[in-house]
C-alpha positions in Angstrom: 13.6 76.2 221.6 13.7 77.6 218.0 15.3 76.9 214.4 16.6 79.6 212.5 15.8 79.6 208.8 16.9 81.3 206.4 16.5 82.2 202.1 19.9 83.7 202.0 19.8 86.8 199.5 17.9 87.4 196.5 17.3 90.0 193.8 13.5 91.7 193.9 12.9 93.4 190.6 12.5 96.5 189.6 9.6 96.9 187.7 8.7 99.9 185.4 5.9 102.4 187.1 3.0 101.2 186.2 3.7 98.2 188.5 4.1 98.2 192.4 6.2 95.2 193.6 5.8 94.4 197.7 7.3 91.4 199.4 4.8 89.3 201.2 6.5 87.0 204.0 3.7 84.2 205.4 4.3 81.7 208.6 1.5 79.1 208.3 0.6 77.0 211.6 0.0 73.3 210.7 -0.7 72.5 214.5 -4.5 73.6 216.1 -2.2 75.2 219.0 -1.2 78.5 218.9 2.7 79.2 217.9 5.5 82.1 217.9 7.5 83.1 215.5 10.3 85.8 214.0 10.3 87.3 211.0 13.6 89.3 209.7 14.0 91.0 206.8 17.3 92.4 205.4 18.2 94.2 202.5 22.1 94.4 201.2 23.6 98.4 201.7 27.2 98.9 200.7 29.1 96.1 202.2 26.9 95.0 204.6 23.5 94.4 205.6 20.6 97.1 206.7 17.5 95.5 208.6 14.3 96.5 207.5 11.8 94.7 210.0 11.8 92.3 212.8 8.2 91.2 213.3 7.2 88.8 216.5 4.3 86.7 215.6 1.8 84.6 217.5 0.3 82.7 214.6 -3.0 81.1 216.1 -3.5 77.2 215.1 -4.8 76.1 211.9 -4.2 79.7 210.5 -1.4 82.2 208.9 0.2 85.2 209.4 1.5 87.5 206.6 4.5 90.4 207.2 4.4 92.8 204.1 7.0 94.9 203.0 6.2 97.7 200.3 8.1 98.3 197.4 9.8 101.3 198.8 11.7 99.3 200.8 12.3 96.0 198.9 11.7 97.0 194.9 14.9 96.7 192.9 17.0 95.6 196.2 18.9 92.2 197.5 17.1 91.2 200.1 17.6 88.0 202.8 14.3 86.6 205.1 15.1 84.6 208.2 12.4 83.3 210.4 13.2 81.9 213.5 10.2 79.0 214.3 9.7 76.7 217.1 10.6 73.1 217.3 8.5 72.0 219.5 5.5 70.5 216.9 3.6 67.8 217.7 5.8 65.7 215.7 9.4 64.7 215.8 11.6 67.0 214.0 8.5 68.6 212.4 8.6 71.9 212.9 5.0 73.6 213.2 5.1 76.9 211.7 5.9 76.6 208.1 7.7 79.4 206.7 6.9 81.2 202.5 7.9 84.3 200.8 6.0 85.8 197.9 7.5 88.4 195.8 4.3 90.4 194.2 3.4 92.6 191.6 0.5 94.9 191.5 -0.4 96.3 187.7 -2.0 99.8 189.1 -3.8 99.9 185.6 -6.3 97.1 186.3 -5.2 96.2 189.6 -4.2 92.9 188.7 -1.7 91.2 191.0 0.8 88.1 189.7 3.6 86.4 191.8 7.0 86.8 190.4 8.8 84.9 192.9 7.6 82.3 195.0 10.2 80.6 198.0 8.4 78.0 199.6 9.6 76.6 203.0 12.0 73.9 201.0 13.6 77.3 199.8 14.6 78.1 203.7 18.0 76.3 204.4 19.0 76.6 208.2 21.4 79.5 210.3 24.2 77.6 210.8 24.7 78.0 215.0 28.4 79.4 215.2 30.2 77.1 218.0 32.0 78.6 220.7 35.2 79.6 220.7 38.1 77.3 222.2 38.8 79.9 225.1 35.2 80.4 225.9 34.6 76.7 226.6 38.7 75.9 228.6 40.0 74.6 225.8 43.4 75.1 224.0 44.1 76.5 220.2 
């Protein structure tokens, strides 16, 4: 069974040219058992939203897994990450991969990196699950 997690949407700046901004999105496995996880990425277009990537990852124990998205795709966009983790950690209600997003800039004069915006897992709130509908389940309006 899995959790769906989400950042909601945020602005990534748009930097002038001398700087490369890429989105960096890490799962971290606190368990030493291997784990599965989903990462989405989704960038606002008109009224809607246009996926960018839907990465599967198997995240080995003790260990991390990044999904990088260049500044082509993600500089000077909205942009929403949802991860969708297991829930089956060693410990009750703990969920064992441990979701992060960092949003990077590279100064291509020196090639000096700084993080300009960091969402740690206390930044992922959860998908609400959308109940089913009173004539899917027998019921009445």
């Amino acid at each position: 069974m899995a959790v769906t997690l989400t950042t909601g949407m945020f602005p990534v700046a748009q930097l002038p040219a001398a700087q490369v901004v890429t989105v960096r999105v890490f799962l971290a496995n606190l368990e030493n058992r291997p784990h599965r996880g989903t990462v989405t990425v989704s960038r606002l277009s008109g009224t809607g939203k246009e996926r960018l990537r839907v990465e599967e990852l198997e995240v080995p124990g003790e260990d991390a897994r990044v999904v990088e998205l260049p500044s082509e795709e993600v500089e000077g966009h909205t942009i929403e990450v949802t991860v969708a983790v297991p829930v089956d950690g060693f410990g009750a209600g703990q969920l064992p991969l441990v979701p992060g997003v960092a949003v990077v800039s590279r100064f291509t004069g020196d090639d000096s990196t700084s993080i300009l915006q960091w969402i740690s897992s206390d930044g992922f709130v959860p998908v609400p699950v959308p109940e089913a509908s009173a004539a899917a389940t027998g019921g009445t309006g």
